[in-house]
Structure formats: C-alpha cells, structure tokens
N, CA, C and O atoms as a GROMACS GRO file, in nm:
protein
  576
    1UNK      N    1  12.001   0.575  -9.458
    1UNK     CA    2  12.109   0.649  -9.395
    1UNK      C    3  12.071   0.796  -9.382
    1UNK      O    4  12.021   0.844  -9.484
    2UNK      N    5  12.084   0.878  -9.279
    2UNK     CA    6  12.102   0.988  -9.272
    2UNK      C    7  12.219   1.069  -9.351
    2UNK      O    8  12.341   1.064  -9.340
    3UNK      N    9  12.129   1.149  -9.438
    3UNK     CA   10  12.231   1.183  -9.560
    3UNK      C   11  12.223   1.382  -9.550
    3UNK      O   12  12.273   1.452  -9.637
    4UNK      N   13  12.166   1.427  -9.451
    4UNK     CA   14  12.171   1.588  -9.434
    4UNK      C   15  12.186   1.602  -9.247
    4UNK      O   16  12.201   1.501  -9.179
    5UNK      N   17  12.181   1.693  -9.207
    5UNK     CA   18  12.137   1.761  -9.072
    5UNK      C   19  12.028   1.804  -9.017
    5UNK      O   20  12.006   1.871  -8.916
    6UNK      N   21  11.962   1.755  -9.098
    6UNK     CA   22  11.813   1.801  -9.048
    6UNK      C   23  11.755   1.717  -8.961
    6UNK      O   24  11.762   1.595  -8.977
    7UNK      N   25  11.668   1.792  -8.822
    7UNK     CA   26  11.666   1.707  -8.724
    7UNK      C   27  11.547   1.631  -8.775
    7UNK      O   28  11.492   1.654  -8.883
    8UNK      N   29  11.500   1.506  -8.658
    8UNK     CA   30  11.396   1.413  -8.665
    8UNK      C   31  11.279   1.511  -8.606
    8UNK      O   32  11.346   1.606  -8.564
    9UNK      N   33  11.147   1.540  -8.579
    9UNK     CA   34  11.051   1.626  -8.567
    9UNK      C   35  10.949   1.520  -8.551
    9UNK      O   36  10.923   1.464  -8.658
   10UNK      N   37  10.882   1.474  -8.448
   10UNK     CA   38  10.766   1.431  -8.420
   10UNK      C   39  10.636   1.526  -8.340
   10UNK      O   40  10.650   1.592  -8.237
   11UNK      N   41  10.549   1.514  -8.396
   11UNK     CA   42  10.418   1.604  -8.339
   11UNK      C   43  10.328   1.503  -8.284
   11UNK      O   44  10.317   1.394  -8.340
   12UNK      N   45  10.248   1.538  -8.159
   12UNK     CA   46  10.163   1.460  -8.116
   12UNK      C   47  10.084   1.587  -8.020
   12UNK      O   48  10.137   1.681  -7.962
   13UNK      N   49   9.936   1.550  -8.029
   13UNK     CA   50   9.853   1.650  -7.975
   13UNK      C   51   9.761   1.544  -7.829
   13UNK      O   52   9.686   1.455  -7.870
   14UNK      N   53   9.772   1.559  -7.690
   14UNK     CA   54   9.742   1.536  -7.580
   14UNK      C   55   9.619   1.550  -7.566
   14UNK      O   56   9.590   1.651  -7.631
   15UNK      N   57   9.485   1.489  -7.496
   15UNK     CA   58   9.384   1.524  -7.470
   15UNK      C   59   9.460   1.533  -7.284
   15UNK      O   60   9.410   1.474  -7.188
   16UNK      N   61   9.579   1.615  -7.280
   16UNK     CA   62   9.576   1.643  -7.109
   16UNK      C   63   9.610   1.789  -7.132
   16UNK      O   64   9.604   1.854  -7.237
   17UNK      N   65   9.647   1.829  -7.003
   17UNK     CA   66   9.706   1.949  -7.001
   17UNK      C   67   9.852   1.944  -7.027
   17UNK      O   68   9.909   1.835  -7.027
   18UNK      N   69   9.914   2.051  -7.048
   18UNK     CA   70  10.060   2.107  -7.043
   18UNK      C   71  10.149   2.103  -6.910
   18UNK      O   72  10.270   2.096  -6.889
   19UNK      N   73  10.023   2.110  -6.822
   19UNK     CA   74  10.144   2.023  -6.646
   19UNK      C   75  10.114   1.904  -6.636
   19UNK      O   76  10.196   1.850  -6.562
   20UNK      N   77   9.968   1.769  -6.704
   20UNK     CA   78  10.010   1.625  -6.732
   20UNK      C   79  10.098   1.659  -6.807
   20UNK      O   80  10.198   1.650  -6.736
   21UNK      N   81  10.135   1.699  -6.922
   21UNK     CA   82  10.218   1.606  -7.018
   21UNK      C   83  10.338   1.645  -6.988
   21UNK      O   84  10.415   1.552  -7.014
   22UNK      N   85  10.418   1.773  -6.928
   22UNK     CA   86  10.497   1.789  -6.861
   22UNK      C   87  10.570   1.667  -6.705
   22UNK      O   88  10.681   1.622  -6.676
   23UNK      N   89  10.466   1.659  -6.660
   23UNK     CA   90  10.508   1.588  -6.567
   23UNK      C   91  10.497   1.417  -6.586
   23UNK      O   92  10.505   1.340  -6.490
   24UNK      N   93  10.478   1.373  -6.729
   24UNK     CA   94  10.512   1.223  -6.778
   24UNK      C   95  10.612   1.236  -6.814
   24UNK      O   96  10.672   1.128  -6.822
   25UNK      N   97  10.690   1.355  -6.857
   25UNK     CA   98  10.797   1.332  -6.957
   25UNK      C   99  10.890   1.427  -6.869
   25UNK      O  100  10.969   1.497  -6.932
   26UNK      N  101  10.889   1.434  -6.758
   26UNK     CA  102  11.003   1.490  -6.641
   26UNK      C  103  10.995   1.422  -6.490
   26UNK      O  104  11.087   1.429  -6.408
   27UNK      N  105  10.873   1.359  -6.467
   27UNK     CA  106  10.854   1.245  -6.373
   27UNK      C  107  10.935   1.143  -6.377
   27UNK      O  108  10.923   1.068  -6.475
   28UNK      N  109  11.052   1.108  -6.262
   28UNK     CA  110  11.056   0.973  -6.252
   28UNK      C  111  11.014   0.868  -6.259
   28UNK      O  112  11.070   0.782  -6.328
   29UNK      N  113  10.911   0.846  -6.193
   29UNK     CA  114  10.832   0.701  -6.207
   29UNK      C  115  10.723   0.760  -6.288
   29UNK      O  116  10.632   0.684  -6.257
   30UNK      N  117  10.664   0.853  -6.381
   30UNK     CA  118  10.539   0.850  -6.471
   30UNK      C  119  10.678   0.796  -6.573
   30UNK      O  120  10.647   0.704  -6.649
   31UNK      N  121  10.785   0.831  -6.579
   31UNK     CA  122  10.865   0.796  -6.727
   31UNK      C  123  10.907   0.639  -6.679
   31UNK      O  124  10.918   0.566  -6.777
   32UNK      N  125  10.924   0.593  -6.591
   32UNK     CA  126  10.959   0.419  -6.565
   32UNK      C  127  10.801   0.392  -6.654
   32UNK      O  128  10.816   0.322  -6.754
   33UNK      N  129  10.674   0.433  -6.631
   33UNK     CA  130  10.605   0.334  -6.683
   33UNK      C  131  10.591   0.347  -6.840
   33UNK      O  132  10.562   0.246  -6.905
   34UNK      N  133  10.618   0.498  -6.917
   34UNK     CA  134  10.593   0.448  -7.045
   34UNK      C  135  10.721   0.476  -7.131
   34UNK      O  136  10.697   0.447  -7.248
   35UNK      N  137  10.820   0.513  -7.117
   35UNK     CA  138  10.897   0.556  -7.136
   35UNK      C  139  11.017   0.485  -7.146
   35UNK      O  140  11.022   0.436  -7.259
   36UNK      N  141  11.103   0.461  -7.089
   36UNK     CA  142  11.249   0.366  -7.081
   36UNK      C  143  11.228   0.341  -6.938
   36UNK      O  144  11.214   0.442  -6.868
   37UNK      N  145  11.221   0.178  -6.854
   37UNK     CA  146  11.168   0.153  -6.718
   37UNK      C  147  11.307   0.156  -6.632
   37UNK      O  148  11.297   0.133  -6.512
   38UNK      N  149  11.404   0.177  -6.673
   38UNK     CA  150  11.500   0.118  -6.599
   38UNK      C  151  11.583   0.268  -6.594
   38UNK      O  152  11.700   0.267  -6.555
   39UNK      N  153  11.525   0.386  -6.631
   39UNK     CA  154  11.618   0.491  -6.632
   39UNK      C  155  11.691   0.521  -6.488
   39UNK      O  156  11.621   0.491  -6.392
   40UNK      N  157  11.792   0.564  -6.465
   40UNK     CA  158  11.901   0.551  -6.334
   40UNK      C  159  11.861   0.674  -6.234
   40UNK      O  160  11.888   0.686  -6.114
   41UNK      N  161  11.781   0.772  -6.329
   41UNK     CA  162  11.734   0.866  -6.228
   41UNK      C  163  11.673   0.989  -6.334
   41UNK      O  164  11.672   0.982  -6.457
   42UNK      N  165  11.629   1.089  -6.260
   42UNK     CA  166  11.597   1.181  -6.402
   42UNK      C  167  11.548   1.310  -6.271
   42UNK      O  168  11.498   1.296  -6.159
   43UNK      N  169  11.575   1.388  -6.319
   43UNK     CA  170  11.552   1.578  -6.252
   43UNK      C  171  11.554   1.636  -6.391
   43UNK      O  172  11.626   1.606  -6.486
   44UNK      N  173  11.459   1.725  -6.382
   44UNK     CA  174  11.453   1.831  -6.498
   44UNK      C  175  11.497   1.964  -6.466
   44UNK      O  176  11.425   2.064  -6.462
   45UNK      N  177  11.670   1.955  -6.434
   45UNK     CA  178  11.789   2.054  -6.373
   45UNK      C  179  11.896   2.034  -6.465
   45UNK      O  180  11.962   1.931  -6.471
   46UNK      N  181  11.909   2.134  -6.534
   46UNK     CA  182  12.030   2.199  -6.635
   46UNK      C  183  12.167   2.157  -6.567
   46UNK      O  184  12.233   2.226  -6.488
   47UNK      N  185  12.199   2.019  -6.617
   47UNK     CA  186  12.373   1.908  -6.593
   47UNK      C  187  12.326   1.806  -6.513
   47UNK      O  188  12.409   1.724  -6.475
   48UNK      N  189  12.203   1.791  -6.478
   48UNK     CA  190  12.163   1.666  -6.379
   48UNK      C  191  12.198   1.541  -6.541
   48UNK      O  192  12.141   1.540  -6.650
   49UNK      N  193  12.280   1.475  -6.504
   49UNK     CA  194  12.294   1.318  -6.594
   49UNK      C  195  12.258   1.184  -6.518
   49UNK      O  196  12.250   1.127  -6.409
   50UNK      N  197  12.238   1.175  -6.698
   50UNK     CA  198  12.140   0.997  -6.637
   50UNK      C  199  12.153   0.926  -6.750
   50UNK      O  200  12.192   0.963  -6.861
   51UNK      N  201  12.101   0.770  -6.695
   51UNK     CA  202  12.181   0.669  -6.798
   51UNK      C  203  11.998   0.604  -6.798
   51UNK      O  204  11.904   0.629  -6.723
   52UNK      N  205  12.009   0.518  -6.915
   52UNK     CA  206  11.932   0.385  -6.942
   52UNK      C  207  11.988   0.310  -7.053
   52UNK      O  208  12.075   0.367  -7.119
   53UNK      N  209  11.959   0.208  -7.081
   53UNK     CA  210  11.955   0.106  -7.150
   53UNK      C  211  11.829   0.093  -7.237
   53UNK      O  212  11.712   0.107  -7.202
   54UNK      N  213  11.876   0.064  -7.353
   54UNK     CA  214  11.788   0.044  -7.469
   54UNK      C  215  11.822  -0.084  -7.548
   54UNK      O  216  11.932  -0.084  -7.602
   55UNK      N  217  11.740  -0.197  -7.565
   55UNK     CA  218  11.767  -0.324  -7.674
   55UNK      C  219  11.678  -0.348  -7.770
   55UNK      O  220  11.560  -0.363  -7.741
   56UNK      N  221  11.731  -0.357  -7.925
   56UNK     CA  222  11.666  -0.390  -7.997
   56UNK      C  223  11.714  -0.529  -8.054
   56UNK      O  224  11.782  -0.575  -7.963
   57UNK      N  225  11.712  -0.607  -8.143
   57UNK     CA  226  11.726  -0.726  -8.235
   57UNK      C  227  11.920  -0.715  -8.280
   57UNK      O  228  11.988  -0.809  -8.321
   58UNK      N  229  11.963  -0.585  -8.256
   58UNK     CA  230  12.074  -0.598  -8.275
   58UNK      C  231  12.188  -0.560  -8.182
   58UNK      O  232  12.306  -0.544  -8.213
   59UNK      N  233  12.118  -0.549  -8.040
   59UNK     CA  234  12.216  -0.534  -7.909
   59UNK      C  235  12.154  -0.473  -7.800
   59UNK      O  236  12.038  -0.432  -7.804
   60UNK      N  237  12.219  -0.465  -7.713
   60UNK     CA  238  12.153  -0.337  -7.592
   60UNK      C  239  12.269  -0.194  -7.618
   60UNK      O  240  12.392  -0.192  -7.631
   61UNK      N  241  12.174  -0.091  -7.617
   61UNK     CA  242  12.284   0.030  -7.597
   61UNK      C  243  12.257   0.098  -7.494
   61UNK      O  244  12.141   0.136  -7.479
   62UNK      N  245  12.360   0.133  -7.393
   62UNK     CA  246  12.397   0.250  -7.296
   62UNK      C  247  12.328   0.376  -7.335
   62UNK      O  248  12.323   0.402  -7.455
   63UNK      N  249  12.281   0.446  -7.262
   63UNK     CA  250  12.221   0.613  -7.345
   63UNK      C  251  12.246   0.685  -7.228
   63UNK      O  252  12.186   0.673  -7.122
   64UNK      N  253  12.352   0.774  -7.258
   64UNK     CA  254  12.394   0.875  -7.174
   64UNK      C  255  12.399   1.004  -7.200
   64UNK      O  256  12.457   1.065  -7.289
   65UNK      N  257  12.318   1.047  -7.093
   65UNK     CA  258  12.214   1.190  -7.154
   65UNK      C  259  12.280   1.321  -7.034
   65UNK      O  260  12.379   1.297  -6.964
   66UNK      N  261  12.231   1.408  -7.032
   66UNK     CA  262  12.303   1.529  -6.969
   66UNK      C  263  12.161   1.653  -6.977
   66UNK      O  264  12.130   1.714  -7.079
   67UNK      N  265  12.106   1.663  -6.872
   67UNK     CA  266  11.995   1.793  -6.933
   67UNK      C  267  12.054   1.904  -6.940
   67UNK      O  268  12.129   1.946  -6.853
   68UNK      N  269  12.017   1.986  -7.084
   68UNK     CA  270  12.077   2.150  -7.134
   68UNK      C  271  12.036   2.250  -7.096
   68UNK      O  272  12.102   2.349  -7.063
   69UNK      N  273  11.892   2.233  -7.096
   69UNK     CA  274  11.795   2.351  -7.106
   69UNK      C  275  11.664   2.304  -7.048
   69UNK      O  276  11.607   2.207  -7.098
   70UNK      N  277  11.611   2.372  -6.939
   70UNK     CA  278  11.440   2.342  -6.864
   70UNK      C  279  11.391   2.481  -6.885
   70UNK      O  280  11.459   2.582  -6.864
   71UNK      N  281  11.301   2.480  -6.917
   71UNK     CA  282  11.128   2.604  -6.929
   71UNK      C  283  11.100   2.521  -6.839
   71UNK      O  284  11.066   2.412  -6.886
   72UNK      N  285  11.099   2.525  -6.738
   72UNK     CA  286  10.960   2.459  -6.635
   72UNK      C  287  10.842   2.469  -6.705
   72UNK      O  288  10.804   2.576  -6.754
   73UNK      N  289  10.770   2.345  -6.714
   73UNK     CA  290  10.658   2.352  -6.760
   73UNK      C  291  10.624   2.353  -6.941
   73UNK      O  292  10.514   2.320  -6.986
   74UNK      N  293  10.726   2.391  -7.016
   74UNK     CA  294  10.703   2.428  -7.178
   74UNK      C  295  10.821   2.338  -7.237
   74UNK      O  296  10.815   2.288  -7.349
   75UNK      N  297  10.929   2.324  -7.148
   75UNK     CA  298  11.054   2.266  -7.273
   75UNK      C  299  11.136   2.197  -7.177
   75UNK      O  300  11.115   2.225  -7.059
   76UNK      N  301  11.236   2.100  -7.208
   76UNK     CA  302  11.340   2.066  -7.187
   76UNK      C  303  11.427   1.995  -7.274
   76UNK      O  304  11.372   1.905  -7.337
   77UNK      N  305  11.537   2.010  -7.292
   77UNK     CA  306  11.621   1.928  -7.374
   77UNK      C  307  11.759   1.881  -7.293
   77UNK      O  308  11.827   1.937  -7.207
   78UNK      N  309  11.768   1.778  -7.347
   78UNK     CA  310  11.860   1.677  -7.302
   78UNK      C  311  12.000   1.646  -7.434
   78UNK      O  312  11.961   1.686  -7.544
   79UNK      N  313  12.136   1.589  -7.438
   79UNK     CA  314  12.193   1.548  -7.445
   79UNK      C  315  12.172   1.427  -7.500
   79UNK      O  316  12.083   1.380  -7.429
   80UNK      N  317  12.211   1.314  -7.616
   80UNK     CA  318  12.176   1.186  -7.636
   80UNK      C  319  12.257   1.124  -7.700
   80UNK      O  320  12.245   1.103  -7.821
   81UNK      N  321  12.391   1.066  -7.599
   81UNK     CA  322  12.403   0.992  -7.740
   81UNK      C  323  12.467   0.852  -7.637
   81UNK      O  324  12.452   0.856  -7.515
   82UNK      N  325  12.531   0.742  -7.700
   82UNK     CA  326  12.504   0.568  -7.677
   82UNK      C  327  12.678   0.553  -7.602
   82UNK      O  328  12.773   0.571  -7.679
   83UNK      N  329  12.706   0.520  -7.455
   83UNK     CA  330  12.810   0.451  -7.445
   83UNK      C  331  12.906   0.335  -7.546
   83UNK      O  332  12.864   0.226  -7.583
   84UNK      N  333  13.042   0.391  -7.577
   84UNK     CA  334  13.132   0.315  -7.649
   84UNK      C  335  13.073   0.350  -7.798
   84UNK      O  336  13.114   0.263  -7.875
   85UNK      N  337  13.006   0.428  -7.855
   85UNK     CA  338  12.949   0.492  -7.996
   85UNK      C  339  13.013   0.638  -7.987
   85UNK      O  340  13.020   0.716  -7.892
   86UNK      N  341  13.062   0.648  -8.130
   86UNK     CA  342  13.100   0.828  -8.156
   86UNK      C  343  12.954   0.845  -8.183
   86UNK      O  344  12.880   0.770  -8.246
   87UNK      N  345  12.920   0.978  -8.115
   87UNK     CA  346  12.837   1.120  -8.172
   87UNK      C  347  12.743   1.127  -8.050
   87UNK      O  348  12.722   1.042  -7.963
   88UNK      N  349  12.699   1.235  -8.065
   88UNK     CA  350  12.651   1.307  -7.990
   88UNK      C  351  12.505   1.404  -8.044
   88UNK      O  352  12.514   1.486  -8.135
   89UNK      N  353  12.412   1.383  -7.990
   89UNK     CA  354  12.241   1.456  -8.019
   89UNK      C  355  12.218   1.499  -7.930
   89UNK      O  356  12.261   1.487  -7.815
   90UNK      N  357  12.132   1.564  -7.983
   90UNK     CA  358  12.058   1.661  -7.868
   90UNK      C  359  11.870   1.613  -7.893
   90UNK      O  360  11.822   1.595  -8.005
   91UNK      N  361  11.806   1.604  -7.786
   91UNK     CA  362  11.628   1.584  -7.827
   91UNK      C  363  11.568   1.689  -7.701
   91UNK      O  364  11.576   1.686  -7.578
   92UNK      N  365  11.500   1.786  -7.803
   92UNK     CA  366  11.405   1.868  -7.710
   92UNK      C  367  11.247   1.850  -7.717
   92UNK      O  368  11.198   1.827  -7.827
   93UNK      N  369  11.185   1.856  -7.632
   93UNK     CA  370  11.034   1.830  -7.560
   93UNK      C  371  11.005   1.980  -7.600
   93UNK      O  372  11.050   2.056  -7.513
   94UNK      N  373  10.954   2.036  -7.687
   94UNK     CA  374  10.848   2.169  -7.618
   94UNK      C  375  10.647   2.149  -7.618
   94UNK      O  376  10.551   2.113  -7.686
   95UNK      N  377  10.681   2.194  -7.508
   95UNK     CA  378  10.490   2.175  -7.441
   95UNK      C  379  10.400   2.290  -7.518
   95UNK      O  380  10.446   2.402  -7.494
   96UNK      N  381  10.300   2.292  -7.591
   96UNK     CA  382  10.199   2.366  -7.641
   96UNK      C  383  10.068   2.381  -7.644
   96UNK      O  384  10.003   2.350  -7.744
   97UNK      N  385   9.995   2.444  -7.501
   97UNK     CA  386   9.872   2.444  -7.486
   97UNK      C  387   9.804   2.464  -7.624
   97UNK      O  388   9.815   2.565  -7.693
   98UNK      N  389   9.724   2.342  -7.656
   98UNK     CA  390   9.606   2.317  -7.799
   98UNK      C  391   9.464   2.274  -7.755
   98UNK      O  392   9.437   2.164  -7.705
   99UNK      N  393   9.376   2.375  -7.781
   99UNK     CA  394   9.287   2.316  -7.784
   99UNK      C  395   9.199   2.266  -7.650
   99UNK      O  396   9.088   2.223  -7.682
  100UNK      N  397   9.222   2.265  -7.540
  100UNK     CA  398   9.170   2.173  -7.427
  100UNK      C  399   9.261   2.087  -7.377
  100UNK      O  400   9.249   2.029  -7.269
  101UNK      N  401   9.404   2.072  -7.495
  101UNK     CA  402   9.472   1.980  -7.420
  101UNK      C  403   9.634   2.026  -7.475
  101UNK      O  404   9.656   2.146  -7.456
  102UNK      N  405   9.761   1.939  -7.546
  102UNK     CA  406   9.921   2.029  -7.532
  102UNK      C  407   9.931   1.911  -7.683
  102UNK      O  408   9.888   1.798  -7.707
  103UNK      N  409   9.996   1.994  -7.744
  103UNK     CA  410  10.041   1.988  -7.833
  103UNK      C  411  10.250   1.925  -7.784
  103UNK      O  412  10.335   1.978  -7.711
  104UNK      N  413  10.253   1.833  -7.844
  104UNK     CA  414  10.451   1.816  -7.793
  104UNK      C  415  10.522   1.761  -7.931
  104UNK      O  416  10.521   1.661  -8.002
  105UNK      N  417  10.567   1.852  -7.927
  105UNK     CA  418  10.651   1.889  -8.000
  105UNK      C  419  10.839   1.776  -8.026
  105UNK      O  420  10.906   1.816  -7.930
  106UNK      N  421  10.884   1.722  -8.067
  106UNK     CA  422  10.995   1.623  -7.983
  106UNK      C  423  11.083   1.655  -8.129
  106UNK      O  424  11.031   1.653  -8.240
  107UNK      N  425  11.244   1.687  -8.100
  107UNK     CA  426  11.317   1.729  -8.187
  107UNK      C  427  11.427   1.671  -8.184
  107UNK      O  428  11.473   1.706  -8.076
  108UNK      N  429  11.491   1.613  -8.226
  108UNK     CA  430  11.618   1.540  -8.176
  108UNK      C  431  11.745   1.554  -8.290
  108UNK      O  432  11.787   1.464  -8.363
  109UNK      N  433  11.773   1.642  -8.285
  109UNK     CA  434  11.883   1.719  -8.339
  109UNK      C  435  12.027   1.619  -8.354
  109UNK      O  436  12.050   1.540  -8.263
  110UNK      N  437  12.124   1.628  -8.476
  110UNK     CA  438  12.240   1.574  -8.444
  110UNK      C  439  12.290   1.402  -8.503
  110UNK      O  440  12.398   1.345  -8.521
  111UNK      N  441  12.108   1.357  -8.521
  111UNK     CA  442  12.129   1.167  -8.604
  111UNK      C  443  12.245   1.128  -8.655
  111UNK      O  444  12.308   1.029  -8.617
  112UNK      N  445  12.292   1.239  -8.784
  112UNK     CA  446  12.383   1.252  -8.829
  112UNK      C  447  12.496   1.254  -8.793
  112UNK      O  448  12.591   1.267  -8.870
  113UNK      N  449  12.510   1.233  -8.607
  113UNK     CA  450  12.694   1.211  -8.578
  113UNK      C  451  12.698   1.066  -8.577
  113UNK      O  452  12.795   1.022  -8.639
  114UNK      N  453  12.627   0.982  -8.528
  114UNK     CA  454  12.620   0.874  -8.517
  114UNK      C  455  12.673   0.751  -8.597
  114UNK      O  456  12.715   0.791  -8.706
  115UNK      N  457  12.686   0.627  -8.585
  115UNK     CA  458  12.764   0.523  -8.705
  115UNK      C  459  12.649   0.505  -8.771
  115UNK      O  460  12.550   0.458  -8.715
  116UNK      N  461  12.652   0.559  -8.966
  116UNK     CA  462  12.559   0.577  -9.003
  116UNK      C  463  12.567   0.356  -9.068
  116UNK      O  464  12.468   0.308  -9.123
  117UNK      N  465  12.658   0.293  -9.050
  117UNK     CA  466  12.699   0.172  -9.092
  117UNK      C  467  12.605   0.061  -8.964
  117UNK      O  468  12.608  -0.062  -8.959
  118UNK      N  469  12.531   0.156  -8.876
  118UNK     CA  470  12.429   0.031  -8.799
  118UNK      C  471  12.283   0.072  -8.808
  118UNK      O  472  12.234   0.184  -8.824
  119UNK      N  473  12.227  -0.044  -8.793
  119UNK     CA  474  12.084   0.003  -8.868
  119UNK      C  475  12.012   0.063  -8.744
  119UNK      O  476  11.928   0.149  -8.774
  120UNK      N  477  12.024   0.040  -8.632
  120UNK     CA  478  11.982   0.103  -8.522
  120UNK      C  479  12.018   0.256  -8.540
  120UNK      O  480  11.941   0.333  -8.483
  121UNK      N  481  12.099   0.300  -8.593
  121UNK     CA  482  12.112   0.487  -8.602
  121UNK      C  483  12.116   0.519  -8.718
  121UNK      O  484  12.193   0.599  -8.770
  122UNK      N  485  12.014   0.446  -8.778
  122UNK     CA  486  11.936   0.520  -8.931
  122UNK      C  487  11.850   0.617  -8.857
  122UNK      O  488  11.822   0.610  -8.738
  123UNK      N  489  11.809   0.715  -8.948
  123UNK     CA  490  11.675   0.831  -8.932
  123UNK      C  491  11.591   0.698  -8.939
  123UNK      O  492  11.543   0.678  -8.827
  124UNK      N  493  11.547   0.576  -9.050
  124UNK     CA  494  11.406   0.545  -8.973
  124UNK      C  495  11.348   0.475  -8.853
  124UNK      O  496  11.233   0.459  -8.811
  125UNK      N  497  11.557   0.411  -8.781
  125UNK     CA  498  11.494   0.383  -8.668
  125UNK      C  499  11.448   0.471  -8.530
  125UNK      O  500  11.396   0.451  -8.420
  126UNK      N  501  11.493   0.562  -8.596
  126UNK     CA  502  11.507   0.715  -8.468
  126UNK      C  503  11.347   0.768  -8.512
  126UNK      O  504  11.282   0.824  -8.424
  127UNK      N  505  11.300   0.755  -8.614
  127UNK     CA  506  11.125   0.777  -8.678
  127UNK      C  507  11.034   0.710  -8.592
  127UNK      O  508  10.941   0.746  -8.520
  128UNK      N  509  11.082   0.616  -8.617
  128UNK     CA  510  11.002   0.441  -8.571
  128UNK      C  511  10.998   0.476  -8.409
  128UNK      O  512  10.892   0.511  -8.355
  129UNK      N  513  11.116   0.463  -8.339
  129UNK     CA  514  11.098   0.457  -8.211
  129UNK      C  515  11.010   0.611  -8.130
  129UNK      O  516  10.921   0.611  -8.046
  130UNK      N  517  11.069   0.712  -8.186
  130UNK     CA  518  10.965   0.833  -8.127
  130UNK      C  519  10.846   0.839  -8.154
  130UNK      O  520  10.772   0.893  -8.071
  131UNK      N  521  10.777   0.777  -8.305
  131UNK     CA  522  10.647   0.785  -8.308
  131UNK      C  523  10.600   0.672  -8.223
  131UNK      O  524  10.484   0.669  -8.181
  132UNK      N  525  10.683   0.582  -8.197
  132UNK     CA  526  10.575   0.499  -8.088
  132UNK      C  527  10.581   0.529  -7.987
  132UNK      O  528  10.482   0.496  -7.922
  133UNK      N  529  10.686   0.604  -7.912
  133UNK     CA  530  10.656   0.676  -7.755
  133UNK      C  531  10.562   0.787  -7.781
  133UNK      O  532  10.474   0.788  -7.695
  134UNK      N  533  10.552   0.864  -7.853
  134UNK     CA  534  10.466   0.971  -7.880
  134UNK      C  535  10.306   0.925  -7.911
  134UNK      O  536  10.205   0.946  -7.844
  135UNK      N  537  10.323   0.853  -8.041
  135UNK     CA  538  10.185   0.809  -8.070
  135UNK      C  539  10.150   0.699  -8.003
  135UNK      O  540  10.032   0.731  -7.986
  136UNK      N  541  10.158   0.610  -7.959
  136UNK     CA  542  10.157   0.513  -7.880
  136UNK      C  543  10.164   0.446  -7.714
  136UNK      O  544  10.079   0.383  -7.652
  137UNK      N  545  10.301   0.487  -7.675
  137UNK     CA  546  10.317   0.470  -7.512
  137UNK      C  547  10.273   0.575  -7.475
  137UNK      O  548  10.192   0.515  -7.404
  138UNK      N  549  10.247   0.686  -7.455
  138UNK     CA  550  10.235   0.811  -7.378
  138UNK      C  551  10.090   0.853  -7.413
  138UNK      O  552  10.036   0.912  -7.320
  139UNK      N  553  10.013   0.838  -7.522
  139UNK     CA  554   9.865   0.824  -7.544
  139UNK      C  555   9.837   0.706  -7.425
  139UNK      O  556   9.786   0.739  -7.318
  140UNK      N  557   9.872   0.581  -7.451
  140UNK     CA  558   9.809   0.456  -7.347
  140UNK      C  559   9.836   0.450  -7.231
  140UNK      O  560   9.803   0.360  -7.153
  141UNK      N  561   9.922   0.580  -7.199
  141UNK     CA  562   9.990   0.603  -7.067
  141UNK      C  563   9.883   0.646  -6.990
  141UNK      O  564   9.828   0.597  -6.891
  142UNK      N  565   9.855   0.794  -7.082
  142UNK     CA  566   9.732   0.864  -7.014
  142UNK      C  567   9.554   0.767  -6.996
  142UNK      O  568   9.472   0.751  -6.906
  143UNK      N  569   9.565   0.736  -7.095
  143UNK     CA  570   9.408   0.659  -7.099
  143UNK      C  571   9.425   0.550  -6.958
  143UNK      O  572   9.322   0.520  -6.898
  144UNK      N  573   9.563   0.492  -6.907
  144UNK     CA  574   9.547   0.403  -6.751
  144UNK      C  575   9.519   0.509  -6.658
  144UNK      O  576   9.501   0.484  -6.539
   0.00000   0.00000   0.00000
C-alpha cells in the first residue's frame, strides 16, 4: 500500500537523442507502438485530453489524462487518473541530454489518491508497469 506522498521516480538513460526520445513519448503513432496502442489521440498542448484503456488480471481501466505543462522538447506532464475510480495523479516526462544520448526522467506524483484496497493502485504496481515501459518497451522500441 502506498503509505506517504512521495512520488514514483523512474530513471532510464537513451542511447538516442532528446528530439528521439521526445518524439516517442509525444508522437502519436511512435506511442501506439510501444506505449498504450489504442490511445484516442495525443498533442503535446497544455488541456488537449485523451483517453486509453489499460487491462491487467484484474479488469480493464479507462485512463483519463488532460496535458498540464509542455517544454517542447525537455518536459511534459499530464493528468492521470482511471474512469469511475476516486483520485487523481499527475506523471511528468523530463528529457536530459547524457552523454551522446537523454537521460528521462518519469515522475508520477499523487498514487496516494487512488483505492489503496486494489492491487492494481499499489506503488508496486505503478513500479512494475513504468519500469517496463521505460526499461523495456521504449529501449526495444528504439533498437526496431
């Protein structure tokens, strides 16, 4: 159970640049392929909203998001939280030229409004699922 306010924090370091990894994770169709495939639309414009669907072993959930804040190119944060569920998160992207390639940064603020009584909105399933878009889909994204 999420038992403080402290957000979730995933780090992952890119062998691309800061406008690839920007434009997988604000691209329409670069985010259909590694990302959530069925998202309803996506602009990286401060109130542009958008929906997808997410299923695990214990249902499908609605995710209805709202973008807050765009850095073209360095940041964006979005709005997050599940149709017919109380609470409300926030998850920000910031981009960090490292090295030859971007450092991303992923923050998702807020776990803690959520029904801490389903196992889908524990901190370790909110762990679990960003380190595998981070370490996982979006590494094997770039290597196709």
């Amino acid at each position: 159970m999420i038992t403080d306010n402290k957000p979730l924090v995933v780090e992952h370091i890119y062998k691309a640049s800061p406008t690839r990894v920007w434009e997988a994770i604000t691209d329409i169709e670069q985010m259909r392929k590694w990302y959530f495939p069925d998202l309803d639309g996506f602009c990286p414009e401060v109130g542009f909203k958008f929906t997808f669907s997410g299923n695990s072993d214990c249902g499908e959930y609605i995710h209805d998001c709202v973008v807050t804040e765009v850095e073209p190119g360095s940041k964006i944060t979005y709005s997050w939280s599940y149709r017919n569920y109380p609470g409300m998160s926030y998850v920000t992207w910031d981009l960090y030229p490292h090295e030859g390639g971007t450092l991303l940064v992923l923050t998702h603020k807020g776990l803690e409004t959520f029904p801490q009584d389903l196992r889908d909105f524990t901190r370790e399933s909110f762990t679990g699922g960003w380190t595998y878009f981070l370490n996982e889909a979006l590494p094997k994204f770039f290597d196709e």
